[in-house]
Each structure stands twice: as structure tokens, then as C-alpha cells.
C-alpha positions in Angstrom: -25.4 -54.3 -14.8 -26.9 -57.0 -17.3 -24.4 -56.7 -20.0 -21.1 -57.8 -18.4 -17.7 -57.8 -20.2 -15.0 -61.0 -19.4 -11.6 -59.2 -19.2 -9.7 -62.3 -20.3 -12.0 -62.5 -23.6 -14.4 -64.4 -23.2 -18.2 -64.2 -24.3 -20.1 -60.8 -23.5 -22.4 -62.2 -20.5 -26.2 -60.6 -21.1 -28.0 -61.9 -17.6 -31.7 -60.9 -16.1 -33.9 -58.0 -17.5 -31.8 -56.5 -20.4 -32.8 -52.8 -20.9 -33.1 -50.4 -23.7 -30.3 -48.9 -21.9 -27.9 -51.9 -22.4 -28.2 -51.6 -25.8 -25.4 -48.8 -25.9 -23.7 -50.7 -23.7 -23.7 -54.0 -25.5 -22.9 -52.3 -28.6 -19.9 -50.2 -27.0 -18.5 -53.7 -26.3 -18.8 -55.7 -29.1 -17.0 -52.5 -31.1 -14.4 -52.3 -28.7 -13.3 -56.6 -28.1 -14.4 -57.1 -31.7 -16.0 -59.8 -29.8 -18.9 -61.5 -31.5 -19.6 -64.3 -28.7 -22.4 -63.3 -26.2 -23.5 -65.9 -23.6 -28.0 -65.4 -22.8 -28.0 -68.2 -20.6 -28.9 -65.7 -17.6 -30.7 -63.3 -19.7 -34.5 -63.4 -18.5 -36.1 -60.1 -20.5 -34.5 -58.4 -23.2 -35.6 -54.9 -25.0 -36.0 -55.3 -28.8 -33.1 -52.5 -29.1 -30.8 -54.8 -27.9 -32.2 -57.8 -30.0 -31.3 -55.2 -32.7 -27.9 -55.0 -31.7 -27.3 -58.8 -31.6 -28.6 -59.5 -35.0 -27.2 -56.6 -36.6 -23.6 -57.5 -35.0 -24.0 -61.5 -36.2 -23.6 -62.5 -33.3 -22.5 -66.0 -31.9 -25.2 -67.0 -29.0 -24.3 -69.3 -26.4 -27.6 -70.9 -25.5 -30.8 -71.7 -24.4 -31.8 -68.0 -23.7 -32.5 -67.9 -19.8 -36.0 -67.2 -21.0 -38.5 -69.4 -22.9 -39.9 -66.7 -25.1 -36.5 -65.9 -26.3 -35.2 -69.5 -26.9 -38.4 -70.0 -29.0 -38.4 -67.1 -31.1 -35.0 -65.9 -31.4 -32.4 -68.5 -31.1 -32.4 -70.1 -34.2 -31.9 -66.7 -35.7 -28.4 -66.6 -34.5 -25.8 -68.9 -35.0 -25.6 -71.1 -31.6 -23.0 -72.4 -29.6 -24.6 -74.9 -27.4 -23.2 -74.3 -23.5 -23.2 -76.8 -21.3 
């Protein structure tokens, strides 16, 4: 699974190749925690549905994306939270 939930709260993780499929996922979760924290350090590919998602849920990144592509072109779109 790419789109992983933290059970104690924390940030939604999004890690490796994020499908078209995690989309429903991704938005199932942020509904459900009310959550709007979602750490992309480990996400390496992600489907525009679930870039989509993201911006249409304002959410908080923490950041750099795990992919250059992303990093350059989406990142400053959302409001960062720089991880260590």
C-alpha cells in the first residue's frame, strides 16, 4: 500500500509509485482523521488523481517530495512543513 495511515495521528504517509487507485484511498482518510498533514518524502510517482486530491483537500506537505519532478513542480503549491 502507498498511502499509509499513522494510528496515533500523525501525517498520512504517501511512499513509492502512488496510483490512481490511492486516490480513493487517500481521500477516504483525510475524510475520516480530518487530517490534513501528508508526509511525500517516500513518494517516488504519483497519478494526477491523487495530486487532485491533495490540492483539493489543502493539504499540509511535509517535504521534499521523494521525487524531483514533484518537488519542482508541485511543492510550492501546497503549504510545506519542512521534515527533517
Amino acid at each position: 500500500m502507498t498511502v499509509i495511515s499513522d494510528p496515533s495521528g500523525g501525517p498520512i504517509q504517501l511512499e513509492g509509485d502512488c496510483t490512481l487507485e490511492d486516490s480513493e484511498t487517500l481521500l477516504a482518510m483525510l475524510v475520516e482523521s480530518g487530517n490534513i498533514l501528508v508526509d511525500w518524502r517516500k513518494c517516488t510517482k504519483i497519478h494526477a488523481a491523487v495530486l487532485q486530491v491533495l490540492m483539493a483537500a489543502r493539504v499540509r506537505v511535509i517535504g521534499p517530495s521523494g521525487s524531483p519532478f514533484l518537488e519542482s513542480y508541485f511543492h510550492r503549491g501546497f503549504r510545506a512543513v519542512h521534515g527533517g
